[in-house]
Backbone bond lengths (Angstrom), bond angles and torsions (degrees), N, CA, C in turn:
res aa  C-N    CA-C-N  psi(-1)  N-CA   C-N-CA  omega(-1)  CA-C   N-CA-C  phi
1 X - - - 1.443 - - 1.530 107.98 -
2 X 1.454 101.98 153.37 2.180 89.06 -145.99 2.033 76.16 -133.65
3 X 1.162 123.38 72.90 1.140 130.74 157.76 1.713 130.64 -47.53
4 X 1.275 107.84 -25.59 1.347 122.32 -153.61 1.959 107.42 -53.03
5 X 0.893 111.78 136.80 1.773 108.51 -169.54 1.042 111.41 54.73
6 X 1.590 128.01 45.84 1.714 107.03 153.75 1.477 82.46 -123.52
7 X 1.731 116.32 156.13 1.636 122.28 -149.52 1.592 79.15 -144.28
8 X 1.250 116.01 157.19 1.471 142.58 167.42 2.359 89.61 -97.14
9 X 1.126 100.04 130.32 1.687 105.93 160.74 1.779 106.30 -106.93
10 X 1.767 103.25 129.71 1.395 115.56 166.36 1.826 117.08 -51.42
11 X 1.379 127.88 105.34 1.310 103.01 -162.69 1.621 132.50 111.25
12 X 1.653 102.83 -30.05 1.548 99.35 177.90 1.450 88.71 -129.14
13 X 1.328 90.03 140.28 1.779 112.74 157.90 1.889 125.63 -42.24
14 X 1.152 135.80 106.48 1.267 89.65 -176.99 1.885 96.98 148.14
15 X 1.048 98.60 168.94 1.629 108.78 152.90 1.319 108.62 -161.26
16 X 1.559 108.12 157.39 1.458 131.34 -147.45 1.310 103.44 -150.08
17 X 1.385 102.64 148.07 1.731 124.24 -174.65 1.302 106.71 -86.61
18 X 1.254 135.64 111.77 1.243 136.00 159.99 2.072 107.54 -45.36
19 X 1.264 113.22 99.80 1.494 107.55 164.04 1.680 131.72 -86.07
20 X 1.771 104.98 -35.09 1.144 96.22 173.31 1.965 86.10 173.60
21 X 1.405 103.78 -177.99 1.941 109.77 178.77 1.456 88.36 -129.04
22 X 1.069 82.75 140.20 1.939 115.16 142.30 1.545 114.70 -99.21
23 X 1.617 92.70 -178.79 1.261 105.95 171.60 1.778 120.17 -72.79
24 X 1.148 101.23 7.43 1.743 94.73 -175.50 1.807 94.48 -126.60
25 X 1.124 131.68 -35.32 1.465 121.51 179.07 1.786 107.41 -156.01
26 X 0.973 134.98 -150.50 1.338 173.04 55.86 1.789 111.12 31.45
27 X 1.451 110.90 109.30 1.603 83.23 -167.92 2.208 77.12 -111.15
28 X 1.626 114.35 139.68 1.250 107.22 -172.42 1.499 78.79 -137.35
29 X 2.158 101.21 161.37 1.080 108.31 161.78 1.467 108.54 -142.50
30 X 1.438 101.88 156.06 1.172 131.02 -149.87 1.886 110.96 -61.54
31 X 1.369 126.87 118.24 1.691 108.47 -175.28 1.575 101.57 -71.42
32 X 0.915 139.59 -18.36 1.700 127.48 -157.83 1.938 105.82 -79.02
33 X 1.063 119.66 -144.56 1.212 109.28 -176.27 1.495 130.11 -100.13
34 X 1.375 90.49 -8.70 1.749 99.83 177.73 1.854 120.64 -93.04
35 X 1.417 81.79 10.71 1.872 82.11 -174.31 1.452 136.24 27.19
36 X 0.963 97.07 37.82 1.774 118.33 -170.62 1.207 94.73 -61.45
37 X 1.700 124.06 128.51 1.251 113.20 167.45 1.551 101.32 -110.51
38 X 1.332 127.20 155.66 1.399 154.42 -159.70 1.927 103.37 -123.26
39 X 0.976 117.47 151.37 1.693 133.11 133.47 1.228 111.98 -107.73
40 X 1.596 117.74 103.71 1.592 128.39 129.39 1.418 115.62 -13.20
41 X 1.210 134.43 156.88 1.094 141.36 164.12 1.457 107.66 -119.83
42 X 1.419 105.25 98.16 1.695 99.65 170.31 1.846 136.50 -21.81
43 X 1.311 91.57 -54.78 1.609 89.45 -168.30 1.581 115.92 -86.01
44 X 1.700 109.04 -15.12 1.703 121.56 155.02 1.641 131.07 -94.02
45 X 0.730 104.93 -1.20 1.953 104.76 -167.80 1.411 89.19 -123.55
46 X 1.472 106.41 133.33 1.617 142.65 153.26 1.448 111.93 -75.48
47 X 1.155 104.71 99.67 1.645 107.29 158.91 1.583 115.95 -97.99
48 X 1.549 113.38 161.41 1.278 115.64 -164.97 1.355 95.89 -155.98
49 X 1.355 120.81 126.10 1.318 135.21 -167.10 1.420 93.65 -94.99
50 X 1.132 100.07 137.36 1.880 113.45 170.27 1.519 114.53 -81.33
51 X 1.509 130.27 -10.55 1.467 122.84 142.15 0.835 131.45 -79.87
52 X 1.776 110.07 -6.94 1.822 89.59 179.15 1.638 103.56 -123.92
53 X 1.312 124.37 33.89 1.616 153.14 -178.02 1.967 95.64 -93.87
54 X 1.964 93.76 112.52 1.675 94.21 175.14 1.327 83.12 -109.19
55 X 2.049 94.10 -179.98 1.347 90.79 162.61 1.464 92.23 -131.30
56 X 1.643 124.08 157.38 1.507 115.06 -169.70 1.255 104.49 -69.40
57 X 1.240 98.25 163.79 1.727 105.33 -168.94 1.643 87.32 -145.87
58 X 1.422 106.71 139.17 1.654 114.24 168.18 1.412 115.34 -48.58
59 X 1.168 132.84 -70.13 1.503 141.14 152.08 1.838 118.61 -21.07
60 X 1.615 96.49 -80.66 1.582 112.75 -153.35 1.446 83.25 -158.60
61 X 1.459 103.32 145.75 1.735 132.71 179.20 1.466 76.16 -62.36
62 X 1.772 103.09 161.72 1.186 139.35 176.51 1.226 106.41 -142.33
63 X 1.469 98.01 130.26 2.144 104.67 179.52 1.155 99.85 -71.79
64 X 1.996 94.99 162.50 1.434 86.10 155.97 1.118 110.02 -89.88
65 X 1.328 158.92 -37.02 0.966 167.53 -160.72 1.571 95.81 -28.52
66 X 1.188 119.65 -57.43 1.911 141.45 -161.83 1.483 91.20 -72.36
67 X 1.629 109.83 -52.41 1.986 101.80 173.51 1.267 114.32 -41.76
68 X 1.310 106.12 -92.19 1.787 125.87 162.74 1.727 103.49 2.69
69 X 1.417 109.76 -83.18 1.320 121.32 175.21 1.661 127.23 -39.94
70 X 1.530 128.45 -26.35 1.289 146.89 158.89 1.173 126.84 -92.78
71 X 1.762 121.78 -19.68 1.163 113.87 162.70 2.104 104.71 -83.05
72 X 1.043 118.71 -14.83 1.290 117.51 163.81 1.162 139.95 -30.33
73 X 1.763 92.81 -52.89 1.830 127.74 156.93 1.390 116.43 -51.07
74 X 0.729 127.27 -20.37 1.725 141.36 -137.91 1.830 84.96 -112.48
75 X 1.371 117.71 144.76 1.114 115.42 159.09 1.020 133.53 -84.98
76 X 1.644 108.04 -61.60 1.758 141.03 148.03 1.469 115.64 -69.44
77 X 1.648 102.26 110.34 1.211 121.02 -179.01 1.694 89.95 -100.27
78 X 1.064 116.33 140.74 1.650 117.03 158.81 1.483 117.81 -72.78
79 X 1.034 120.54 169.41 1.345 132.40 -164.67 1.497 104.46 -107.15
80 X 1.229 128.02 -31.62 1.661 137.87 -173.35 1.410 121.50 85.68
81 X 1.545 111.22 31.50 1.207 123.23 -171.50 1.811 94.48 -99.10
82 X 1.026 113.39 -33.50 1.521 127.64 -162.88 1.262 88.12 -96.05
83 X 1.351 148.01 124.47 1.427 141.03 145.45 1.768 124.05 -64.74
84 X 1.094 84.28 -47.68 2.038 97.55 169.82 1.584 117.00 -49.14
85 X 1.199 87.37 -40.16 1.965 91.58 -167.22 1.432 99.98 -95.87
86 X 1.824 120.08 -10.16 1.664 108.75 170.83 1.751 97.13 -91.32
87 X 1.245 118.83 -18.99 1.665 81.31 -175.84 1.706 95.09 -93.28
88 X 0.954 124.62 30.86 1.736 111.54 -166.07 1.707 89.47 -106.96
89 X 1.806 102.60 -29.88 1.380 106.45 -176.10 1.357 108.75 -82.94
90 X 1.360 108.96 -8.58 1.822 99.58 -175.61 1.568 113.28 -118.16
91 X 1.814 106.14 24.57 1.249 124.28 158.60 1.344 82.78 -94.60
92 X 0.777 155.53 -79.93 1.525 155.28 -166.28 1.529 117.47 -16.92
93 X 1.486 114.68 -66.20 1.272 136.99 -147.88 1.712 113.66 -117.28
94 X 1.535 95.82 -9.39 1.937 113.38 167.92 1.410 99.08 -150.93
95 X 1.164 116.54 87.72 1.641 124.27 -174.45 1.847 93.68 -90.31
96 X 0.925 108.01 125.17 1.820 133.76 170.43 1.982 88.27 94.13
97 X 0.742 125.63 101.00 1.621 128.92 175.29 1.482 87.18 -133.12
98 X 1.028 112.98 179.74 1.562 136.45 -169.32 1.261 103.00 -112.50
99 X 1.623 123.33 100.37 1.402 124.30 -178.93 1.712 107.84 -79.07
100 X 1.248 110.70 10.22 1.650 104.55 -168.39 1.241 83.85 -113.07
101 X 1.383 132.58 -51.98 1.510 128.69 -170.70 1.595 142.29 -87.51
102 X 1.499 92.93 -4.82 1.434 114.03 -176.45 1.700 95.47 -121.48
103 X 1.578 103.90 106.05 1.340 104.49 164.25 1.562 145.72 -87.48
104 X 0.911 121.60 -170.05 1.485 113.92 -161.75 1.888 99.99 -77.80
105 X 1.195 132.76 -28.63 1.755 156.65 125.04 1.609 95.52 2.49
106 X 1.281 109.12 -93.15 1.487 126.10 -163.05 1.626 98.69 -60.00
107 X 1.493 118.49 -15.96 1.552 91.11 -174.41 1.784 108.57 -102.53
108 X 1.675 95.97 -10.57 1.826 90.13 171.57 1.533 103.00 -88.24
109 X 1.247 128.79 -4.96 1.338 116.45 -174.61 1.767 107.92 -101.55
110 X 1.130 105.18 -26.02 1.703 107.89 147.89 1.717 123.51 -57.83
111 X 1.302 121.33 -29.09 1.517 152.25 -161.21 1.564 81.17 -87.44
112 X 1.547 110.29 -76.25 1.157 104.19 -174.11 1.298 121.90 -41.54
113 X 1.670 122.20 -74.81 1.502 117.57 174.27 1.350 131.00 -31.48
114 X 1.694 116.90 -41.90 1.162 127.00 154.61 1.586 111.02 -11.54
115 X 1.382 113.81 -77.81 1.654 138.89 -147.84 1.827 86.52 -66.55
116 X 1.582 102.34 -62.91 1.379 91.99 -168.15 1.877 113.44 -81.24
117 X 0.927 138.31 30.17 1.152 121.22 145.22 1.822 120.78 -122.77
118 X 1.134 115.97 7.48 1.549 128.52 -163.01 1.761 90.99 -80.89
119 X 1.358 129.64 -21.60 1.312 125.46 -171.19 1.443 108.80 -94.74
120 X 1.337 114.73 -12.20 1.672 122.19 -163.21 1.806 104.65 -95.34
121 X 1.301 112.72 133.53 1.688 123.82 -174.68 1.709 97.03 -57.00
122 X 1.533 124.90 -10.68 1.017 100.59 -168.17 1.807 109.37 -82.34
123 X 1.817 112.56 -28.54 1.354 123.97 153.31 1.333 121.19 -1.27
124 X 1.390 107.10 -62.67 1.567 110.06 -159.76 1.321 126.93 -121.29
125 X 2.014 99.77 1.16 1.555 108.24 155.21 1.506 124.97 -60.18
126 X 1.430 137.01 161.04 0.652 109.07 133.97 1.753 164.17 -105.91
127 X 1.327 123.08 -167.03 1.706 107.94 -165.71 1.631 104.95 -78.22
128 X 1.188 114.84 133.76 1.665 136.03 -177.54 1.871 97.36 -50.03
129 X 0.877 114.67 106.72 1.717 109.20 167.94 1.354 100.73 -72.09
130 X 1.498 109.16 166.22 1.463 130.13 -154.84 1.771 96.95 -83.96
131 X 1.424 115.69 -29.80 1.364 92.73 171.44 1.235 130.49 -103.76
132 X 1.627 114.59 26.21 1.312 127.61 165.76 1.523 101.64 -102.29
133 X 1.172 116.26 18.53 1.857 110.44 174.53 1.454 82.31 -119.69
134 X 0.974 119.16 -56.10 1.586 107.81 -165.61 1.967 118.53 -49.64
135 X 1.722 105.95 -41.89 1.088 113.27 161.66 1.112 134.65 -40.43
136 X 1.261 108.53 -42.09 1.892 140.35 -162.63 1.838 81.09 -73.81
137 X 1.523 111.30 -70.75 1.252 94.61 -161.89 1.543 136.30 -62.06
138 X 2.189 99.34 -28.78 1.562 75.36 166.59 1.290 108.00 -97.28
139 X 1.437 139.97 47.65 1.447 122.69 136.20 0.940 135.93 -72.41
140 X 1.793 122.23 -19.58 1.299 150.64 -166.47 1.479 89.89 -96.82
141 X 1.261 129.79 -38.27 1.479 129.09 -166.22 1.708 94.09 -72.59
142 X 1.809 112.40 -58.62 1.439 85.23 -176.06 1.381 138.17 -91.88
143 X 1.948 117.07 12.55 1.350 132.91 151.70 1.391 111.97 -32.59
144 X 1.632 109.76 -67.34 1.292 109.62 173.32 1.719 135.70 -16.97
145 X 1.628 102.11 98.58 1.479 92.52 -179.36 2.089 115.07 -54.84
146 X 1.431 119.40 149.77 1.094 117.98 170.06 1.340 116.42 -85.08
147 X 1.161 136.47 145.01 1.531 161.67 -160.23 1.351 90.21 -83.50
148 X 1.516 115.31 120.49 2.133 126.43 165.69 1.288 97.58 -101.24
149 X 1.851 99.77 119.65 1.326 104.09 175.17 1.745 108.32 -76.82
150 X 1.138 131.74 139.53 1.238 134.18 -171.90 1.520 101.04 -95.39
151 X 1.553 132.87 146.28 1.291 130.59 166.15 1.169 115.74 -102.12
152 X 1.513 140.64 120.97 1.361 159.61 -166.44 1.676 95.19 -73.36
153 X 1.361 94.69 134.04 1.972 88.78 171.39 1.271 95.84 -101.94
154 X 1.648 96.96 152.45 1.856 132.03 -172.16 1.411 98.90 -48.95
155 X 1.274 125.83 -45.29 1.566 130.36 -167.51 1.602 102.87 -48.58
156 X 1.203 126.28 -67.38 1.182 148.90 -113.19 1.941 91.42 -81.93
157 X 1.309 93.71 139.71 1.772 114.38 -158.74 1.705 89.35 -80.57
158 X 1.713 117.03 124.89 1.444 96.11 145.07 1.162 141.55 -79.05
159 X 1.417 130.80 167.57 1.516 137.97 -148.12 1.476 103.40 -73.73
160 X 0.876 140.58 158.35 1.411 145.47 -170.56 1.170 107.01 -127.54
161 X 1.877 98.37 157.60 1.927 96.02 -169.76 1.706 99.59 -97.16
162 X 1.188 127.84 7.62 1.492 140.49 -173.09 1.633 87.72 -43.93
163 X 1.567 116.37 142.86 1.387 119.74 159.50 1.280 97.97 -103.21
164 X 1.804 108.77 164.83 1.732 124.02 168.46 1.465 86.88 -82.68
165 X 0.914 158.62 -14.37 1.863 132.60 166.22 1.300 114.17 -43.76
166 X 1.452 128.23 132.94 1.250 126.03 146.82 0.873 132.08 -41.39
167 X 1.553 140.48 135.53 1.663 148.70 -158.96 1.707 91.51 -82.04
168 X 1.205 93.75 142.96 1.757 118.42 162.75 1.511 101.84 -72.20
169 X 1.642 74.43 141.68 1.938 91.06 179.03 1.481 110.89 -78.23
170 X 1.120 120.02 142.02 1.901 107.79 -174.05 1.901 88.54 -80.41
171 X 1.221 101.12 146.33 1.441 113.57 161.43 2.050 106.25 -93.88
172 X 1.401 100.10 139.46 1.733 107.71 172.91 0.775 97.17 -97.20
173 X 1.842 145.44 -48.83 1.108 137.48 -136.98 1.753 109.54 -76.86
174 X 1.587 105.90 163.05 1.738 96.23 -172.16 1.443 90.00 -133.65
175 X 1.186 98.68 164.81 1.627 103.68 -164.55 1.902 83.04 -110.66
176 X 1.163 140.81 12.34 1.705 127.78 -160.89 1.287 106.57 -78.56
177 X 1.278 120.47 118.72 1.596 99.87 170.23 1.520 114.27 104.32
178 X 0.915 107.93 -12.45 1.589 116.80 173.94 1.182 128.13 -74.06
């Protein structure tokens, strides 16, 4: 499951594709059907990467990544209308979670994300390991054509600050004394 650039926003419903920043935010677009794209505002908006999102676990945090991946299995996902039957499903699908710290909230809004990314090719790719990025880059590093320094011949006149305007006429006349 190939998560990489889709972000949770502090504030909006939803999850969104990281596309790229400007100078004023984060420019993301929207996964649902209206592809609305947004600017984040850097120095106000919380983003939250969906690979690096745990959920507490009595023991040891649990990714979501491993949720996501087991509710997959699952046919019937709940909707989060039922609270009983979502935590019964997320004994199921995050076995040792933190029943004091993970509320009934966090498990329809996990439910939710569920729905909207389970249809997208990115679901069932898989995630780029760290030394297939590293590869990638120096292949791209040595694609790069190298720069021919050219040598200037000795002859050659430098550029002059001369303008194409026509020169001003000198005036003789003096105004002293008049």
């Amino acid at each position: 499951m190939n998560l990489r650039g889709i972000v949770a926003v502090s504030g909006r419903p939803g999850l969104f594709k990281l596309i790229g920043q400007n100078k004023a935010g984060y420019v993301l677009e929207s996964l649902d059907a209206q592809k609305l794209k947004i600017v984040a505002n850097i120095s106000t908006t919380k983003l939250a990467s969906l690979e690096d999102i745990t959920i507490y676990g009595e023991e040891t945090e649990i990714k979501l990544i491993d949720v996501l991946g087991k509710m997959a299995d699952h046919k019937n996902v709940p909707d989060g209308k039922d609270g009983n039957a979502l935590k019964a499903f997320f004994e199921e699908v995050a076995p040792g979670y933190d029943k004091d710290k993970v509320y009934t909230s966090d498990m329809k809004k996990i439910a939710v994300w569920y729905t909207l990314l389970k249809d997208l090719p990115l679901f069932t790719e898989d995630a780029p390991s760290l030394e297939e990025e590293t590869g990638n880059v120096e292949e791209k590093v040595d694609l790069k054509p190298k720069a021919t320094v050219k040598a200037k011949p000795n002859n050659a006149k430098a550029p002059t600050a001369k303008s194409s305007a026509p020169a001003k006429k000198a005036s003789m006349t003096s105004k002293k004394g008049v």
